[in-house]
C-alpha positions in Angstrom: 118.0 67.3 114.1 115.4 67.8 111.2 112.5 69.2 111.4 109.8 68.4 108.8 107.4 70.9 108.1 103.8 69.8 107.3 102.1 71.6 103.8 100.0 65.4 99.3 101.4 62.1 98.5 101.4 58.8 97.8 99.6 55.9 98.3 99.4 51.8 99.3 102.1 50.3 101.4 102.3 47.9 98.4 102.7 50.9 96.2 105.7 52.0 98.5 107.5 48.9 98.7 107.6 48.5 94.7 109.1 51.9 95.4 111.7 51.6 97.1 115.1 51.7 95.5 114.0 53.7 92.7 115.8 56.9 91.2 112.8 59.0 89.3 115.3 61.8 87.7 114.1 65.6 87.3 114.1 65.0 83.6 111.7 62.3 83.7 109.4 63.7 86.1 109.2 67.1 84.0 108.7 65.0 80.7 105.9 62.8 82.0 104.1 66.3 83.4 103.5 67.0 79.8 102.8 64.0 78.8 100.2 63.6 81.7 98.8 66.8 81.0 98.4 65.9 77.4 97.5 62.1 77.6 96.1 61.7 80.9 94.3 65.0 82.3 91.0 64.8 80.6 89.8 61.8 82.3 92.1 61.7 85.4 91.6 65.5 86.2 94.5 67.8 86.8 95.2 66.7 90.2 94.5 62.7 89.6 91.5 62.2 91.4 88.6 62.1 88.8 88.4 58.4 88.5 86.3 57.0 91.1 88.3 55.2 93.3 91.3 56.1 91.9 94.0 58.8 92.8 96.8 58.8 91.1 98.7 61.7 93.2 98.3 59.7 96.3 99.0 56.4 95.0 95.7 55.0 94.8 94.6 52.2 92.3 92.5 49.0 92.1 94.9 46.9 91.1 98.2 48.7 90.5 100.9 47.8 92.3 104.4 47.5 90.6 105.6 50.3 88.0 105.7 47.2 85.3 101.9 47.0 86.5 101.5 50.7 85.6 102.9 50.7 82.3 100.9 47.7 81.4 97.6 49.6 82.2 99.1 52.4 80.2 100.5 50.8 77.1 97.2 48.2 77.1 94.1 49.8 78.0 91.6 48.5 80.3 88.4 46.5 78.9 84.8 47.7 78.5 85.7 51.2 77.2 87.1 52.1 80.4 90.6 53.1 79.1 92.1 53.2 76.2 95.4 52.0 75.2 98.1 54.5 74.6 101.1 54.8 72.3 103.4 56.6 74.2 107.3 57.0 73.3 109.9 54.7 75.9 110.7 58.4 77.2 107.1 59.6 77.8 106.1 56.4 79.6 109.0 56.2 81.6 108.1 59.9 82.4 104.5 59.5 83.1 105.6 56.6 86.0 107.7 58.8 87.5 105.4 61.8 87.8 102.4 59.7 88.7 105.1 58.0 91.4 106.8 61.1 92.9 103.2 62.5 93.6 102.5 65.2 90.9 105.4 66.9 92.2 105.2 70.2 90.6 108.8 71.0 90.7 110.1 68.0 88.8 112.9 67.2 91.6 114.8 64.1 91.4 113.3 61.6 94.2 115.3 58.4 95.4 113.9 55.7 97.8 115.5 53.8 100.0 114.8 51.5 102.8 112.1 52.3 105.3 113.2 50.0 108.1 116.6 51.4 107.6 115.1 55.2 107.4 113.2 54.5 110.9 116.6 53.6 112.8 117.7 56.7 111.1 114.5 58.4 112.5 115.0 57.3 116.0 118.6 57.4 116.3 121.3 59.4 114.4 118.9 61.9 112.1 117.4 63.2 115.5 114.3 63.7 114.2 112.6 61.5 117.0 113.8 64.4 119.8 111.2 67.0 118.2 108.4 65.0 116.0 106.0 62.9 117.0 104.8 59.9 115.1 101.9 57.2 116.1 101.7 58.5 120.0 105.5 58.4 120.5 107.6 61.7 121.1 107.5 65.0 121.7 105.1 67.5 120.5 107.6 70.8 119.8 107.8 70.2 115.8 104.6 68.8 113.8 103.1 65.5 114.3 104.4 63.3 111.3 102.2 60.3 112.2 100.2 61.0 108.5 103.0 62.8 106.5 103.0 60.1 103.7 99.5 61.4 103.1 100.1 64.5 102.7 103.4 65.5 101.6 105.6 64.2 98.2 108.5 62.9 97.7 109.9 65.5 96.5 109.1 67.8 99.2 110.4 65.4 101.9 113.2 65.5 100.4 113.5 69.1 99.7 112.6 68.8 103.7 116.0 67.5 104.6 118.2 69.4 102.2 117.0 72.6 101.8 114.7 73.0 105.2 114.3 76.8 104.6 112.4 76.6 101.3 110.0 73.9 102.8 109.3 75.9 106.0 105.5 76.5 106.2 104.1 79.7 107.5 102.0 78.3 110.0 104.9 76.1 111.2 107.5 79.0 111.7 109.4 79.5 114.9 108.3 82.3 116.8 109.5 84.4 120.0 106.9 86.2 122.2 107.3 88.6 125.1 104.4 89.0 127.2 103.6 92.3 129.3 104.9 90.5 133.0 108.1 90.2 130.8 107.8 86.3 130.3 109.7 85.1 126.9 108.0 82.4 125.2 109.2 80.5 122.2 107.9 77.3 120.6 105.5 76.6 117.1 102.8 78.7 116.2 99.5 76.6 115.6 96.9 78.9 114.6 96.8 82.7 114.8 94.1 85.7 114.4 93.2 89.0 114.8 93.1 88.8 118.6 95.0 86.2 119.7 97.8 83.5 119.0 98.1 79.7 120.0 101.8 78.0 120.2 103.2 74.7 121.2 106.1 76.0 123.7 109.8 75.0 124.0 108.0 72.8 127.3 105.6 71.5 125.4 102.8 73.5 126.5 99.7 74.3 124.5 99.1 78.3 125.2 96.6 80.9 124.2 97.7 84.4 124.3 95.6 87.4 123.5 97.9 89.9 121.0 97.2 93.1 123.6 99.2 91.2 126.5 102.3 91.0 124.5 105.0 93.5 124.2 106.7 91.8 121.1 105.3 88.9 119.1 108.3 88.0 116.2 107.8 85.0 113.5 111.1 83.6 112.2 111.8 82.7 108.8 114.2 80.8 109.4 113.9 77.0 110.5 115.2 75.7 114.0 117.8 73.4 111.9 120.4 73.0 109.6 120.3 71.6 106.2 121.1 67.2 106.6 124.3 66.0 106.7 123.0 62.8 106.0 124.2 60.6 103.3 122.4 60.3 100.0 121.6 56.8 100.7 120.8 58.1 104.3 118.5 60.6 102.9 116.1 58.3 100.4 116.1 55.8 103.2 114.7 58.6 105.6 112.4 59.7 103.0 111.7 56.5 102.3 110.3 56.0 106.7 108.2 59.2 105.9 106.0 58.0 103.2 105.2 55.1 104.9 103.7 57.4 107.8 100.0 57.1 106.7 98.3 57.6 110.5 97.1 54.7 112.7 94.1 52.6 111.6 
């Protein structure tokens, strides 16, 4: 089973759909992070959100949709001295879609998408996933809540999610094991933790509140409760694909 841990993405289901089916390579994604820091950052911000009502990390636009639409902006300007049009080389504006696309992924990872419908029968069924997350009100509550993940996650680390779920594992989302002074054993997910005390999700899915001087041993794994995917590639970007389209009921 997978488990997805929670630690900024895209936008418009529009946006996604355009999306889907696309391969945006490591090579392009690190050539249009120059580009956008060179072309694009002054106005746009480092992080895509100057513009009001406009975010390019999360896939926000006014009227933006396909990645044709994009490079028309790009290449054409927009009227009233709004934007200017830019002269970019075939490799820096093919680069520049797929960093705005992937979500500013920092890492420059290469992202495919497949089919959401296909990734949620994936979801439910042979990934497993639906046995420990909880999406929309349905499932269990023993791994995060993945009911907004297309918000808040990219691509890229969805994907790194699946593959290589040790390097994605957040602190506050490790595994830990607790023994208490009347010798009970607790495990389940940590959900916030201080000085005094510590609050976990257990393996029964029980919310619990434990003051640190009633336990004997309190141990926080680094390691995730599951395996790397042995899903397909195609599997994969369709299962990605499911997760961006998790933007939270509205």
């Amino acid at each position: 089973m997978f488990y997805i841990s929670l630690g900024l993405c895209l936008g418009s289901s529009n946006s996604l759909a355009q999306m889907s089916g696309h391969t945006y390579t490591s090579q392009d994604i690190e050539i249009g992070s120059r580009a956008y820091v060179m072309q694009c950052a002054l106005c746009h911000g480092p992080d895509g959100g100057w513009v009001d009502g406009i975010n390019l990390a999360i896939g926000q636009f006014r009227t933006v949709v396909t990645d044709d639409d994009l490079i028309r902006v790009i290449s054409e300007g927009i009227g009233g001295g709004r934007m200017p049009a830019f002269d970019l080389s075939p490799a820096d504006l093919q680069g520049l879609i797929a960093f705005i696309r992937t979500g500013f992924e920092p890492e420059g990872v290469s992202v495919r998408l497949g089919d959401a419908a296909s990734g949620q029968k994936l979801f439910e069924g042979k990934g497993e996933c639906s046995e420990c997350h909880r999406v929309n009100g349905h499932g269990p509550r023993t791994a995060p809540d993945l009911s907004d993940i297309g918000l808040i996650r990219t691509p890229g680390a969805l994907q790194r999610s699946l593959l290589d779920p040790a390097s994605a594992l957040l602190p506050i989302n490790r595994p830990v094991t607790i023994v208490t002074r009347n010798k009970e054993t607790i495990t389940g997910r940590r959900l916030n933790e201080d000085t005094y005390t510590v609050q976990l999700i257990d393996s029964k899915e029980r919310l619990r509140s434990l003051a640190k001087s009633d336990l004997i041993s309190y141990e926080v794994s680094e390691t995730p409760t599951h395996e790397p995917t042995t899903l397909s590639g195609d599997e994969v970007a369709d299962l990605v694909a499911y997760l961006l389209a998790q933007r939270g009921l509205l």
